[in-house]
GUMI-159916 format. One record per residue (C-alpha): residue number from 1; residue in three letters; x, y, z. Coordinates in nm, 2 decimals. Example, Ala and Ser with C-alpha at 12.3 -4.5 7.8 and 13.67 -1.06 7.14 Angstrom:
BEGIN
<pt n="1" res="ALA" px="1.23" py="-0.45" pz="0.78"/>
<pt n="2" res="SER" px="1.37" py="-0.11" pz="0.71"/>
//
This chain:
BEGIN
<pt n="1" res="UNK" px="0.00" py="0.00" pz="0.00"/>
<pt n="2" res="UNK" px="0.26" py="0.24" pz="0.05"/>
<pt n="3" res="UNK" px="0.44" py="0.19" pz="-0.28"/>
<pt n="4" res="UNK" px="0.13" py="0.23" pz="-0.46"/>
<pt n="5" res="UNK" px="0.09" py="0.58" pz="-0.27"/>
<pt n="6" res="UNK" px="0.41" py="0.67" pz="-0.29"/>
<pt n="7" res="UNK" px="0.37" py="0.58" pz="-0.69"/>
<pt n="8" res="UNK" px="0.09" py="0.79" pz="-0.72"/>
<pt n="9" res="UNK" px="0.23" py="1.07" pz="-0.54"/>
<pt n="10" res="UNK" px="0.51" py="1.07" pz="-0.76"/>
<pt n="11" res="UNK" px="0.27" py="1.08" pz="-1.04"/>
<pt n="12" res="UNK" px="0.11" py="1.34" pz="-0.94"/>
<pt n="13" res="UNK" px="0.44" py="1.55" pz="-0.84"/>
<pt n="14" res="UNK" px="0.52" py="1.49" pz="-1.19"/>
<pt n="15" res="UNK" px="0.23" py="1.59" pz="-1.36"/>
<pt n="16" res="UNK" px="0.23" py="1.88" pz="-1.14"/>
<pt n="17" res="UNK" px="0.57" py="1.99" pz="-1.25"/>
<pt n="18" res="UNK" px="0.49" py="1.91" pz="-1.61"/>
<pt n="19" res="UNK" px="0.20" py="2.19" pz="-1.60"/>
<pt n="20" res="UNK" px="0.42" py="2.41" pz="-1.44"/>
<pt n="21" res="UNK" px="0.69" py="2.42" pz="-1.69"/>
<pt n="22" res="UNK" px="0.43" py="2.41" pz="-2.03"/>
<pt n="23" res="UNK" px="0.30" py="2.75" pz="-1.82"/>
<pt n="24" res="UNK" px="0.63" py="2.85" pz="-1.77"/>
<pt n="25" res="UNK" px="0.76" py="2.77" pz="-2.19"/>
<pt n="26" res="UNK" px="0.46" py="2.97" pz="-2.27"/>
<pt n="27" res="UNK" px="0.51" py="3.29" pz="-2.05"/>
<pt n="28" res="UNK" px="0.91" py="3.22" pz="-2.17"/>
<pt n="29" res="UNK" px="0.82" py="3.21" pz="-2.54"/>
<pt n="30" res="UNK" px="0.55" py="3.51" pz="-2.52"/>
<pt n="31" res="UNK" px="0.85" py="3.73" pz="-2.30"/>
<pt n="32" res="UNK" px="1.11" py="3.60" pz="-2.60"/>
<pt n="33" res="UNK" px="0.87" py="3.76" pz="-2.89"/>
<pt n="34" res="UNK" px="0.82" py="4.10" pz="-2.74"/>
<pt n="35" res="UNK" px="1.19" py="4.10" pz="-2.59"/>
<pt n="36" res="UNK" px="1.19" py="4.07" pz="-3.01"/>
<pt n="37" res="UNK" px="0.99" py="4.29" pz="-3.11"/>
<pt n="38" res="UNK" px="1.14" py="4.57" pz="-2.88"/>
<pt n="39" res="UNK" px="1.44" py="4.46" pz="-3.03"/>
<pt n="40" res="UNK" px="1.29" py="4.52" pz="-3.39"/>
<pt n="41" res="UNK" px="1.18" py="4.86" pz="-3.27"/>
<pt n="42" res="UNK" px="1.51" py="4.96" pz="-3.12"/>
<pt n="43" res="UNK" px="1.70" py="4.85" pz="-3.48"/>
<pt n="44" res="UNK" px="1.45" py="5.02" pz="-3.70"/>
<pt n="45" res="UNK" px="1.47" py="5.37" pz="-3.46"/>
<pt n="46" res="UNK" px="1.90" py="5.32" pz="-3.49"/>
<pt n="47" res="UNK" px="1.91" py="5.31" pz="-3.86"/>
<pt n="48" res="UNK" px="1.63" py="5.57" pz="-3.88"/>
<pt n="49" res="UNK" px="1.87" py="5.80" pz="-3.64"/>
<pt n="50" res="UNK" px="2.18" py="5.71" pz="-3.88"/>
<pt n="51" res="UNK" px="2.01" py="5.84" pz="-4.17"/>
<pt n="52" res="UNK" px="1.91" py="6.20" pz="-4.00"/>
<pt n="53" res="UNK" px="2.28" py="6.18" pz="-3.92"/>
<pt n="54" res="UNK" px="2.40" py="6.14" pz="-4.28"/>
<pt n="55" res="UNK" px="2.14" py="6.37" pz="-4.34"/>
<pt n="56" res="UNK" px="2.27" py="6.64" pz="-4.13"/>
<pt n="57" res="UNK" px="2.64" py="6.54" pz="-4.18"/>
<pt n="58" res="UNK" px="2.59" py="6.63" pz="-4.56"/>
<pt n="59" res="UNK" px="2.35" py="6.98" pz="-4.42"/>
<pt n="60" res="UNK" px="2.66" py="7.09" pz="-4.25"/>
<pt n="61" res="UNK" px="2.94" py="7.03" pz="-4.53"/>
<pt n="62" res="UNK" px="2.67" py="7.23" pz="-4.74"/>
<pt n="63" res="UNK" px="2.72" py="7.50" pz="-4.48"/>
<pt n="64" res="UNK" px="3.09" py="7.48" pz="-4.44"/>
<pt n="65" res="UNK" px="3.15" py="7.52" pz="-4.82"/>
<pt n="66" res="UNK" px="2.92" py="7.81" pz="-4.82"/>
<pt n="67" res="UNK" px="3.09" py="7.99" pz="-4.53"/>
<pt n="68" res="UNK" px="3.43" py="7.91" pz="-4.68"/>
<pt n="69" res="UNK" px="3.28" py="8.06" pz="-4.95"/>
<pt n="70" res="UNK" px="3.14" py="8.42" pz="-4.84"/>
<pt n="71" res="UNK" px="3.48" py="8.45" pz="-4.61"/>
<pt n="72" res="UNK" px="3.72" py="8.40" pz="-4.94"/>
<pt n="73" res="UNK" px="3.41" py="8.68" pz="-5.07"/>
<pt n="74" res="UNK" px="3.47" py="8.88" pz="-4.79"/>
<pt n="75" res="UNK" px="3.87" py="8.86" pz="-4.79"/>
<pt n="76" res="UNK" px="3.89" py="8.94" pz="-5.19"/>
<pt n="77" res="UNK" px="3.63" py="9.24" pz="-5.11"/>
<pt n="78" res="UNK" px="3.86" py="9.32" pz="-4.81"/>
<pt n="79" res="UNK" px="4.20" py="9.34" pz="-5.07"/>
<pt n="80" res="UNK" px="3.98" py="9.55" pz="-5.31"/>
<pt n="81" res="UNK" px="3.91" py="9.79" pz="-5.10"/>
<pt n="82" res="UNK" px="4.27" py="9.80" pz="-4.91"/>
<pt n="83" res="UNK" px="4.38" py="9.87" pz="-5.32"/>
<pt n="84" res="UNK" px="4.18" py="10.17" pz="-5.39"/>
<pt n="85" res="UNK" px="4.22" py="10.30" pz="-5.04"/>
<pt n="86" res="UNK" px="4.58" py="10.32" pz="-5.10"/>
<pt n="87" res="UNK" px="4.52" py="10.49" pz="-5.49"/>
<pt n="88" res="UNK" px="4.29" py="10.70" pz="-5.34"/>
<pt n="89" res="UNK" px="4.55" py="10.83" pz="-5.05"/>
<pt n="90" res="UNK" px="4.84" py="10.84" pz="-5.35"/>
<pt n="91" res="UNK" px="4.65" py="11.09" pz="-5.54"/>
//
């Protein structure tokens, strides 16, 4: 008599821990899909981030070559004027 309880107790343990884990595989496998999908989101927000980067990297050589630019403008404007200053002066 007691092998035949301690037989069903053992079946019942292991049904009992058989439940438990399919519970547990289905909690794991519904954690590993959104653990995924935030993973997804986070790669998608990265490559969307590098391209404003490019995006601005190529605004700001724009604006660099422009300034470069106006200041050779300015210095060529600046040796101009320095010139006829000094005719004017000589005269």
């Amino acid at each position: 008599m007691k092998t035949t309880m301690m037989k069903t107790a053992a079946m019942i343990l292991s049904l009992g821990l058989f439940a438990g884990c399919a519970t547990t595989n289905d909690g794991l496998e519904e954690g590993i899909a959104n653990a995924q999908a935030a993973a997804d989101a986070a790669m998608k927000a990265a490559k969307e981030a590098q391209l404003d980067a490019a995006t601005a990297q190529g605004s700001a050589d724009a604006a660099l070559k422009a300034a470069n630019s106006a200041q050779d403008s300015a210095e060529a404007c600046n040796e101009r004027c320095g010139r006829m200053s000094e005719k004017a002066m000589a005269k």
